[in-house]
C-alpha positions as CSV (number, residue, x, y, z in Angstrom):
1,X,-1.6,-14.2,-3.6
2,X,0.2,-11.3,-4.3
3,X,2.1,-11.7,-8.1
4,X,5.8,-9.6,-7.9
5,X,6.2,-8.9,-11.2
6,X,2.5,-7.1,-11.5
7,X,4.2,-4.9,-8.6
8,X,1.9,-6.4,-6.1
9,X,2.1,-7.0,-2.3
10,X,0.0,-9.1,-0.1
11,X,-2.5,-7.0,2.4
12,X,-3.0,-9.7,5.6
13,X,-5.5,-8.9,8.4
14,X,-5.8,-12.4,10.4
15,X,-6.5,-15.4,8.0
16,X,-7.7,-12.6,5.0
17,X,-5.3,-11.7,2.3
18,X,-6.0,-9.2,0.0
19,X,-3.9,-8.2,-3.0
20,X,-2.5,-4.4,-3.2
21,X,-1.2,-3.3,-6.5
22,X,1.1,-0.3,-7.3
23,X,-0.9,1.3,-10.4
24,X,-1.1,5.2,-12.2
25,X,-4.3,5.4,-11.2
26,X,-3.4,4.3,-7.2
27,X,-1.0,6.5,-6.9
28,X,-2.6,9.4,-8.5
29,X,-5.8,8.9,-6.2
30,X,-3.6,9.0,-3.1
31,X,-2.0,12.3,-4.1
32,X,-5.1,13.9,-4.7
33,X,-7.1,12.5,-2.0
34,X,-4.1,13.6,0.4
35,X,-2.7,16.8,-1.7
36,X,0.6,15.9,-1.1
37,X,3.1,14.5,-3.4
38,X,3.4,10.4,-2.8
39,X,7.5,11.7,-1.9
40,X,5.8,13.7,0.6
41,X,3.9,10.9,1.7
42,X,6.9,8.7,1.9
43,X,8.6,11.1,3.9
44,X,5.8,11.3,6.5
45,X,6.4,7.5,6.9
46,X,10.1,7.3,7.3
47,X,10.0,10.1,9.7
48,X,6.9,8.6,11.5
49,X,4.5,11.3,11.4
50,X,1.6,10.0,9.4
51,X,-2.1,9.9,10.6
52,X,-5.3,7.9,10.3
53,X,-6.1,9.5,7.0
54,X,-2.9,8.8,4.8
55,X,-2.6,5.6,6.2
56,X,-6.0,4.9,5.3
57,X,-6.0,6.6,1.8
58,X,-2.6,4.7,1.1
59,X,-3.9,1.2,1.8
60,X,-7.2,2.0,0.4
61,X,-5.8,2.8,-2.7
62,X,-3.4,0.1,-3.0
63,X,-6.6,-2.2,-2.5
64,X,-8.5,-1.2,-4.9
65,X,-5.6,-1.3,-7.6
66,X,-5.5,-4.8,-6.8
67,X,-8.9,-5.1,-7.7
68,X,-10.6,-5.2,-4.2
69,X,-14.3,-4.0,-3.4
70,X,-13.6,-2.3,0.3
71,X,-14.8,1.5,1.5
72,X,-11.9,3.5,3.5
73,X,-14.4,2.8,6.8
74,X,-13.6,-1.1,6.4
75,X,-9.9,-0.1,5.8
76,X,-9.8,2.1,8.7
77,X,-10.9,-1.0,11.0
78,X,-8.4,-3.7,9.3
79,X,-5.9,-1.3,10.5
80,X,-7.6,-1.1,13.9
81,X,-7.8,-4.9,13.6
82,X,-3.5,-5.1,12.6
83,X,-2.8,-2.1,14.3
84,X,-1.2,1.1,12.8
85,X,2.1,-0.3,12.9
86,X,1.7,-3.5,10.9
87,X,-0.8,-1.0,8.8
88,X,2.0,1.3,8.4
89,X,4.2,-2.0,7.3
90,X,1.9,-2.7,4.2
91,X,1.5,0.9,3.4
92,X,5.4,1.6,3.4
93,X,6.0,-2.2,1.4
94,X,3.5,-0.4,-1.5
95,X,5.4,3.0,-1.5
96,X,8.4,1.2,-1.9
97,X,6.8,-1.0,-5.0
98,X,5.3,2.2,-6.0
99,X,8.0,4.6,-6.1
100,X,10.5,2.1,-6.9
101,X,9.3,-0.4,-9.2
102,X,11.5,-3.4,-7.3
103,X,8.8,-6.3,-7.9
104,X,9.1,-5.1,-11.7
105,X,11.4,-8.0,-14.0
106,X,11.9,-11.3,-13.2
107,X,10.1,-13.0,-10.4
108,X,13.3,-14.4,-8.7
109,X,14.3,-10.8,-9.0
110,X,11.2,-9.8,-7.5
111,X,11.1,-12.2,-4.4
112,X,15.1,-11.4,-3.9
113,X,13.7,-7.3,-3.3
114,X,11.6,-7.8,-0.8
């Protein structure tokens, strides 16, 4: 289960939960991996015109800051699994954590954020 105040979010596919966390190292793999800043990449998502690939590279990366073992090819099919709109859900949730820093402080804080 996801823990707020490490700036975590919960990753659900069916009855598997997987922890995503917002780290340096995340965020500075999706950039690269994409070439775009992660503003530019947030933009894309609010105006709906994202693909395959960021929404892939932006959940992969958010998995693997949380400490998960998965390739982009088994991320690619959770989010065929969920579909690209609850994939887009998570991905968005762990911008917002990422560029924002909300589950950061106090976990009542946290949980009132979300």
């Amino acid at each position: 289960m996801a823990d707020r105040t490490r700036n975590e979010i919960d990753f659900v596919v069916g009855e598997n939960t997987r922890v995503m966390r917002a780290t340096v190292d995340a965020m500075l793999a999706i950039e690269g991996e994409l070439g775009k800043s992660l503003m530019r990449v947030v933009q894309e998502f609010t105006q709906v015109d994202y693909g395959m690939r960021t929404l892939t590279s932006v959940i992969f990366h958010g998995l693997k800051g949380g400490e998960n073992k998965v390739s982009p090819k088994e991320v690619a099919e959770d989010i065929l699994a969920i579909g690209t709109d609850q994939a887009a859900y998570f991905a968005m949730k762990f911008l917002n954590v990422a560029m924002n820093g909300q589950t950061l402080g106090k976990p009542e804080e946290a949980a009132a954020s979300l």
